[in-house]
N, C-alpha and C positions, 0 to 999 in steps of 0.2 A: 504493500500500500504506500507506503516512504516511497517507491521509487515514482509510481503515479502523479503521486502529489508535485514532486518536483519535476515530474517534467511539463504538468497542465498549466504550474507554478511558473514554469518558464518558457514555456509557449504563450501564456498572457502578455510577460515581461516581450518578448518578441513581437506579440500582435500589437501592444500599447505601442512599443518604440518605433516599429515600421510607421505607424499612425501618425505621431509625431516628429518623424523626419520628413513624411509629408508637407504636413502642415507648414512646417518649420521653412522648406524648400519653397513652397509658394508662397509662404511671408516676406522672405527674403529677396522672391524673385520682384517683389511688390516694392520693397524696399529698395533693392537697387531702379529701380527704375523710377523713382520720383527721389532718388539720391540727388540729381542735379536742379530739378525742380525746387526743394526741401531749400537747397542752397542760394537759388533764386529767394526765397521767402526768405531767408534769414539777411539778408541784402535790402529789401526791400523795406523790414519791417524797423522801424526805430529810423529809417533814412529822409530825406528831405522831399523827396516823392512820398512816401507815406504821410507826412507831417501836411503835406499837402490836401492828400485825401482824406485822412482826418478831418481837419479844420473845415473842407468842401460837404465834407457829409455834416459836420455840426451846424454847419449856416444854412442844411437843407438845400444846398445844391445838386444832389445828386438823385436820381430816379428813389421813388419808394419801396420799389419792387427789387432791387438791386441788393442780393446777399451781400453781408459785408460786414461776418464774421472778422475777416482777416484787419479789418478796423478799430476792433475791438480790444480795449487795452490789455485784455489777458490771453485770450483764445489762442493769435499766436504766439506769445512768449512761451504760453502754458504748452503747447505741441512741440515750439523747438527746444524746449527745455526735456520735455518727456523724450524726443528725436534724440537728444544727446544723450539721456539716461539709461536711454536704450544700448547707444551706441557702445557706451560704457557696460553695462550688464553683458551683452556679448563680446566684447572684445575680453572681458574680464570670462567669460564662462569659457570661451573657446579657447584663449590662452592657455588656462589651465587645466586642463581637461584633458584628461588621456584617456584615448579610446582604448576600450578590455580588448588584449590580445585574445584568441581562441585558441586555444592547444593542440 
């Protein structure tokens, strides 16, 4: 029965982990691909174009219909700050991390 257990025990461990390299693979594919985008917004936000759109959205210049999250004193700080926490939690995960030899 021990030996059952441990193998159902690590066919789960197998079928999670498959599951999450997935996952993981198209986060990342997501990631890279608004990498230069991300980097556009962190240029954008805090700069004198911004400061501009700001001040045009406060005087009611701009469409009412017009999203404009990105104008918002927190919205993007709080994403490029979360974007860099991120960055840091993987580069810290995968640094250290040693993949289990198999025997």
């Amino acid at each position: 029965m021990e030996q059952i257990e441990r193998i159902r025990r690590m066919e789960d461990v197998l079928q999670r982990a498959k599951a999450a390299c997935r996952a993981l693979d198209e986060a990342l594919d997501g990631y890279e691909a608004l990498r230069s985008e991300v980097d556009a917004l962190g240029k954008y936000y805090g700069s004198e174009l911004w400061f501009y759109d700001f001040d045009c959205d406060r005087a009611g210049l701009l469409p009412g219909d017009l999203p404009r999250g990105v104008l918002s004193e927190d919205e993007a700080y709080d994403l490029l700050s979360r974007w860099r926490e991120l960055q840091a939690r993987a580069s810290a995960l995968f640094g250290a991390d040693k993949t289990p030899e198999g025997d």
